[in-house]
N, C-alpha and C positions, 0 to 999 in steps of 0.2 A: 504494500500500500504506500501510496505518495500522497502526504499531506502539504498543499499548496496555499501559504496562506494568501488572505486577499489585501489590498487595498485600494477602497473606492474613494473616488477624488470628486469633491464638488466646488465650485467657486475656487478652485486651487488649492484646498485644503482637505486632508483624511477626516474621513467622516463614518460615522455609524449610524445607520438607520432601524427603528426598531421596526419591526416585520415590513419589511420596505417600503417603508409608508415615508415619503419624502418632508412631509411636516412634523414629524417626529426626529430628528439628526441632532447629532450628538456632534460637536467636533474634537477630534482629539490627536489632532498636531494640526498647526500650518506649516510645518515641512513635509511634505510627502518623498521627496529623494532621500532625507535620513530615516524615513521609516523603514523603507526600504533596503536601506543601507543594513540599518538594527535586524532586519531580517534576514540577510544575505548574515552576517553575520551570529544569527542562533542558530545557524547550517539549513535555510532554506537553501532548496535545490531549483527553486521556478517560483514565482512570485504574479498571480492573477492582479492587473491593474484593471479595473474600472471608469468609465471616463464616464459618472452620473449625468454629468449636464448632456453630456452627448446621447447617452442611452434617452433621456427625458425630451431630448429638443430633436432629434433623428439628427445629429450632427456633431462631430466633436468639436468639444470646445477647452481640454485641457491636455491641449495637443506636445505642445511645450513643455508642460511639467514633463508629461510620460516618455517624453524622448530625453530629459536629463534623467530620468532614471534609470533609462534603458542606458546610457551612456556612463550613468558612472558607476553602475554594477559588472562583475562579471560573472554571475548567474543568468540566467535566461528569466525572458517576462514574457507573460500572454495579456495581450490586451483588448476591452473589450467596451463598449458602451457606443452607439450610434453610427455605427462602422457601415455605411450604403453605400459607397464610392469606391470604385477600383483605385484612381489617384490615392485618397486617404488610406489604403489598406496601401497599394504600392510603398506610401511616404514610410509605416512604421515598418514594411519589410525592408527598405533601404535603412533603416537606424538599425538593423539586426536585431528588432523584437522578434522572438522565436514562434509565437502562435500568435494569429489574429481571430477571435470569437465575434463571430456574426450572428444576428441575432436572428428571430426568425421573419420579421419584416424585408430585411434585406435576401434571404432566401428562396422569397415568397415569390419572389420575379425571377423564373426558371431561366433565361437567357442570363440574368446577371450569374448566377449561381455557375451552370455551366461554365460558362466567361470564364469564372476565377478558378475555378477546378483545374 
């Protein structure tokens, strides 16, 4: 078994939601590259990023953060929130993020799906 922890980013900062209810968020850092750091560091092996605003808006919007993160670990990351755009999925494949999670709206359009396959 691989336990993958997470970090989900809202307005630029790690945040916790209680049953993912968006009006319920907790924050607990505004650093999200040293959270991630703290977890490459307790021997995570992969580290699931979240891009909230992006999952909520269909578009990413903490594009920046997730690419310093990807940049200053050398563990691997999967990233995941509003991901519809070949460009956008191309941009985190070129920063060497290791998996891109797509959700199921962007799926939903069989030529796009094909496409990236």
């Amino acid at each position: 078994m691989q336990i993958i922890p997470a970090i989900d980013i809202r307005k630029g900062k790690c945040v916790r939601l209680i049953m993912g209810d968006i009006r319920d968020e907790t924050v607990y850092s505004k650093e999200p590259v040293e959270v991630a750091k703290l977890w490459q560091v307790k021997g995570a092996r992969l580290i699931h990023v979240v891009d909230l605003d992006g999952a909520l808006t269909g578009k990413p919007k903490n594009t920046d953060i997730i690419l310093k993160i990807a940049k200053a670990l050398r563990i691997n990351i999967e990233v995941g929130g509003g991901l519809r755009d070949e460009e956008e999925i191309k941009r985190y494949v070129r920063a060497d993020v290791r998996r891109v999670v797509l959700s199921t709206s962007a799926v939903s359009d069989e030529a796009f799906f094909k496409h990236i396959l």
